[in-house]
C-alpha positions in Angstrom: 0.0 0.0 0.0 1.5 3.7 -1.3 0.6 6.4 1.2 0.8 10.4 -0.5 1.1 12.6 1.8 0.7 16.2 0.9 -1.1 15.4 -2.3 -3.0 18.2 -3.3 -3.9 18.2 -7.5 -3.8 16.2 -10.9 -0.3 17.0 -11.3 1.0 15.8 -7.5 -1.0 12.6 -8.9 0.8 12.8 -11.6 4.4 13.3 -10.2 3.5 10.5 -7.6 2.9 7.8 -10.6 5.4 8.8 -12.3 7.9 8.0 -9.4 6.2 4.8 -8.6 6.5 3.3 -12.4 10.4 4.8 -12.9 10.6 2.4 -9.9 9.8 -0.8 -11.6 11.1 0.3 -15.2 12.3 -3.0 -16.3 15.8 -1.8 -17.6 16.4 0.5 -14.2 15.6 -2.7 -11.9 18.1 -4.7 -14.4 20.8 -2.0 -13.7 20.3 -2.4 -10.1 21.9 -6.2 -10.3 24.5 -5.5 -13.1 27.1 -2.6 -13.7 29.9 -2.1 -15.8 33.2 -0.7 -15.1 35.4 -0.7 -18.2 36.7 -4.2 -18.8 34.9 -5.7 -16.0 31.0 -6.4 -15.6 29.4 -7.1 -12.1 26.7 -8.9 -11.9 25.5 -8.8 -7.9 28.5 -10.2 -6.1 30.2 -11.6 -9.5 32.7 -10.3 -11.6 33.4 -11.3 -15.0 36.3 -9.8 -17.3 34.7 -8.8 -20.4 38.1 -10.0 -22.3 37.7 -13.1 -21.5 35.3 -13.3 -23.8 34.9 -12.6 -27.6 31.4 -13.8 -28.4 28.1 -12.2 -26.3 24.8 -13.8 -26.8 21.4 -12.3 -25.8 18.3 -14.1 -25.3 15.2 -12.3 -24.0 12.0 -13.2 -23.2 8.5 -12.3 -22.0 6.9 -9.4 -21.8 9.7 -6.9 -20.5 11.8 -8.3 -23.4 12.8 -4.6 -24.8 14.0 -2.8 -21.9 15.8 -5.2 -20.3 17.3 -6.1 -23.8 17.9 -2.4 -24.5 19.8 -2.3 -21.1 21.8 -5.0 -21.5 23.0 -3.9 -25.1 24.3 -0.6 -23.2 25.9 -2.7 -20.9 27.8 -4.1 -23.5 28.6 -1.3 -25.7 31.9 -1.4 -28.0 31.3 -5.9 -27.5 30.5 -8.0 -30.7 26.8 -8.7 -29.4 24.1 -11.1 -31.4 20.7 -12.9 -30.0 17.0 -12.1 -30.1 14.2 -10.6 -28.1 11.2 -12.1 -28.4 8.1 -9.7 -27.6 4.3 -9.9 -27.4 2.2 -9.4 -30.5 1.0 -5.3 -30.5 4.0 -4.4 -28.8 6.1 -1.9 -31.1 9.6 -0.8 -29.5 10.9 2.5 -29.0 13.8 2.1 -30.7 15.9 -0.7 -32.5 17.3 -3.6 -30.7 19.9 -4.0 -33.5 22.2 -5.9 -33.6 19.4 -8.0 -32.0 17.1 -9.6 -34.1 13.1 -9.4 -32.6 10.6 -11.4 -32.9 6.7 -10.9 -32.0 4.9 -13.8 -30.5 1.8 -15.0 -29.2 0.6 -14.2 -25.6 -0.9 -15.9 -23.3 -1.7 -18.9 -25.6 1.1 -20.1 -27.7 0.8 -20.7 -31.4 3.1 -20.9 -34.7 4.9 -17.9 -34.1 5.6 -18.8 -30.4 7.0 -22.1 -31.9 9.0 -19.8 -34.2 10.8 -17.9 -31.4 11.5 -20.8 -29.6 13.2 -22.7 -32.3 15.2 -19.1 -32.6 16.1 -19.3 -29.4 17.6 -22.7 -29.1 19.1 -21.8 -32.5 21.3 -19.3 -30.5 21.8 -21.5 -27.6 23.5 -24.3 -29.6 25.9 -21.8 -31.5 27.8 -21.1 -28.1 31.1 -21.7 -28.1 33.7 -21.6 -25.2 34.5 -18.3 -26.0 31.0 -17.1 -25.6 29.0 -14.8 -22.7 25.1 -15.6 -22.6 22.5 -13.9 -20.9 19.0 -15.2 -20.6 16.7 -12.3 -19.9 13.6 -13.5 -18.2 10.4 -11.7 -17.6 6.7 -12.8 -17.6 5.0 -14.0 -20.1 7.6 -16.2 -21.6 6.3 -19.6 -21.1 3.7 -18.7 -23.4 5.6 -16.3 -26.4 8.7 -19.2 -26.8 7.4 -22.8 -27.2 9.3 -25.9 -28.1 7.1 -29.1 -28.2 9.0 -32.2 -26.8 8.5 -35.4 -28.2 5.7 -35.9 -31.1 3.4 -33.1 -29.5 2.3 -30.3 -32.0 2.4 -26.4 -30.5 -1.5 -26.9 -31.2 -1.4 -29.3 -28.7 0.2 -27.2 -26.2 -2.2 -24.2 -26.7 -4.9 -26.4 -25.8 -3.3 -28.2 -23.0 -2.7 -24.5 -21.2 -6.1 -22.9 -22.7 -8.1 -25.7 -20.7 -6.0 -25.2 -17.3 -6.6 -21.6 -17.2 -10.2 -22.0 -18.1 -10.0 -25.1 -15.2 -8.8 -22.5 -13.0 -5.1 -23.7 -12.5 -2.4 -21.5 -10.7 0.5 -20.3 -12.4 2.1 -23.3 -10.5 0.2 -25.4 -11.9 -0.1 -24.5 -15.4 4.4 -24.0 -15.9 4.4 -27.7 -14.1 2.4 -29.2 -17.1 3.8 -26.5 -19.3 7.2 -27.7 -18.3 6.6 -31.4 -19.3 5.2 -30.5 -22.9 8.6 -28.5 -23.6 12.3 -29.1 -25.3 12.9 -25.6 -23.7 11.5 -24.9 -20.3 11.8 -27.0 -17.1 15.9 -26.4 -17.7 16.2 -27.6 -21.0 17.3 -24.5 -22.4 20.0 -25.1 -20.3 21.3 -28.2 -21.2 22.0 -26.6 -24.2 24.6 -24.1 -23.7 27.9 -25.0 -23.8 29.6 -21.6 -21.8 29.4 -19.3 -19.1 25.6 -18.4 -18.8 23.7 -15.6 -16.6 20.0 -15.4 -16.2 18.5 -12.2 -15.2 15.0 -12.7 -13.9 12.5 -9.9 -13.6 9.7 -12.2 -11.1 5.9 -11.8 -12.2 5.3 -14.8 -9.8 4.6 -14.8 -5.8 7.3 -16.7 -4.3 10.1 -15.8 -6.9 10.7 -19.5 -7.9 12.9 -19.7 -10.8 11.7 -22.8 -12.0 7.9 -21.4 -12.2 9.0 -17.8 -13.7 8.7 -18.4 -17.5 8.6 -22.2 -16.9 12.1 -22.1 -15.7 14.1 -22.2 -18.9 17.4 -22.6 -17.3 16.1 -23.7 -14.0 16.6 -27.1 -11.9 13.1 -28.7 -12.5 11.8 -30.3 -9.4 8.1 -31.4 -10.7 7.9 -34.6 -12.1 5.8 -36.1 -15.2 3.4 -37.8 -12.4 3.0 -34.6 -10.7 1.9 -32.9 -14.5 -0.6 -35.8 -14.3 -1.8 -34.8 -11.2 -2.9 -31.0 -12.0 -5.1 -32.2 -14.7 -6.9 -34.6 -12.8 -7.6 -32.3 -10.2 -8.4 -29.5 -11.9 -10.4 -32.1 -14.6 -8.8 -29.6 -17.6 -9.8 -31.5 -20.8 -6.6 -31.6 -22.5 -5.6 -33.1 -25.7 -5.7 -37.2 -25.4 -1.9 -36.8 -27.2 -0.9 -34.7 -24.0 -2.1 -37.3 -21.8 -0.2 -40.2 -23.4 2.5 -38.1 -23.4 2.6 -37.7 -19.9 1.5 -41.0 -19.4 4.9 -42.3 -21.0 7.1 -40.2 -19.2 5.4 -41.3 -16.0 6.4 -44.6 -17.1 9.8 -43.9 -17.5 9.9 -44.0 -21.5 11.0 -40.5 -21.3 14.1 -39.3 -19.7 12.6 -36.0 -18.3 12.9 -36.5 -14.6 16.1 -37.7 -14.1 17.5 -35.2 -16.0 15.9 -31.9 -15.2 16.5 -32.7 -12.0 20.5 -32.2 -11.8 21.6 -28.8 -10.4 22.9 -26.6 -13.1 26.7 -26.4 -13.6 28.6 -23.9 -11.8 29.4 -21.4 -15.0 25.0 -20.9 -15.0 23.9 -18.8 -12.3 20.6 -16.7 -12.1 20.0 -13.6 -10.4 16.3 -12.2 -9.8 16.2 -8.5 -10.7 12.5 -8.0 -9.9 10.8 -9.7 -6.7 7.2 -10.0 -6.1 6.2 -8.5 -2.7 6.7 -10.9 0.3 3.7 -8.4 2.5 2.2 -6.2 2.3 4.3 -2.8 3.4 3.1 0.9 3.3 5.6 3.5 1.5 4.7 6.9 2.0 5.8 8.9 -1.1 5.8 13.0 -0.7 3.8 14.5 -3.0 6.1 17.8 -5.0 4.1 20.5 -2.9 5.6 18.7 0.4 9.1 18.4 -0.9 9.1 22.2 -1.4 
């Protein structure tokens, strides 16, 4: 709860809001948790030496895509930089993200051009080389704009999968734990697939802050199982696609090697950092209105 005090026309209103959203610009909170300083970058308590490396990836996603992806490209200024930003449908940046490409995808129910960024971003993710800097930039709404289908599942059957657990009433929880076993992406698969030094900057959307639920988790330990997926759907009684359940139903089973593997702990060279928390209660800021501050 925000208490004004002095507040005494429109335009205190207005200088109050203002304030409050400059708080939680996406970019400002990301330059909170990472500065630069020449040849070195600091990211929280980490320092990396920017000569170490001579290839920088940048993978955003969700719906805080362009700031955080404009910040970082500051960050890195004068540094050979490549990646993508993937960003809702509607949503037209300020400026250009060059040299990143973008990409506009489908939010909150996946579809072909949710399927598209995905296979763009693991596309980037497998060109890593040893010599290479990534940085996953995380913010809500990614589960649903980059998609990758595991196994023989179509991204039709994943939009209907999370389109009946919404309408079943499923928490966010919920829905990434199914989400997660539907995916070659999320649940910490995205992951697995880089081969260097790898920095996830989360910007939370979720109660709790769990890294595995914020945007399914992409490059997070998964600690939901198959059986667990199973179990949302049954108790919320979402009708999902039959091809969903058998798909579940297999890796249940032990026909799919899911589990086992999500489950390791990320090497030591991928750390995440949230940027953005949700609040853990309820506190009241009081904010002085301009006429106070006079």
């Amino acid at each position: 709860m925000v208490r004004v005090e002095g507040l005494e026309d429109v335009d205190d209103l207005v200088y109050v809001l203002d304030r409050v959203i400059e708080a939680v610009e996406p970019g400002r909170l990301l330059g909170r948790h990472v500065r630069r300083a020449g040849g070195r970058l600091f990211v929280d308590g980490d320092m990396l030496e920017l000569g170490g490396f001579d290839d920088f990836v940048v993978l955003a996603a969700g719906k805080a895509s362009y700031p955080m992806a404009a910040k970082m490209l500051k960050l890195l200024e004068g540094r050979p930089v490549r990646g993508v930003a993937v960003l809702p449908h509607g949503y037209k940046p300020p400026q250009s993200l060059q040299p990143l490409e973008t990409i506009h995808a489908s939010h909150p129910t996946p579809d072909t051009s949710s399927h598209t960024a995905g296979q763009k971003i693991l596309e980037y993710a497998r060109s890593c080389g040893t010599r290479s800097l990534a940085f996953i930039l995380l913010s809500g709404g990614a589960s649903s704009l980059c998609v990758m289908p595991a196994g023989e599942l179509a991204v039709e059957d994943k939009a209907a999968a999370s389109a009946a657990l919404m309408r079943a009433g499923a928490s966010i929880e919920e829905l990434n734990t199914v989400r997660k076993h539907l995916s070659a992406i999320k649940g910490g698969w995205l992951a697995k697939q880089l081969r260097c030094r790898a920095i996830t900057l989360i910007l939370s959307d979720v109660v709790g802050d769990r890294v595995d639920v914020i945007g399914s988790g992409p490059t997070a330990p998964d600690p939901t199982t198959y059986a667990d997926a199973l179990k949302v759907i049954a108790r919320r009684r979402a009708d999902v696609p039959e091809r969903v359940v058998r798909h579940l139903e297999a890796g249940a089973r032990g026909a799919l090697p899911r589990d086992s593997e999500a489950r390791r702990p990320m090497l030591p060279q991928r750390t995440q950092h949230s940027c953005g928390r949700q609040p853990r209660r309820r506190k009241s800021s009081r904010i002085s209105s301009p006429q106070k501050r006079r």
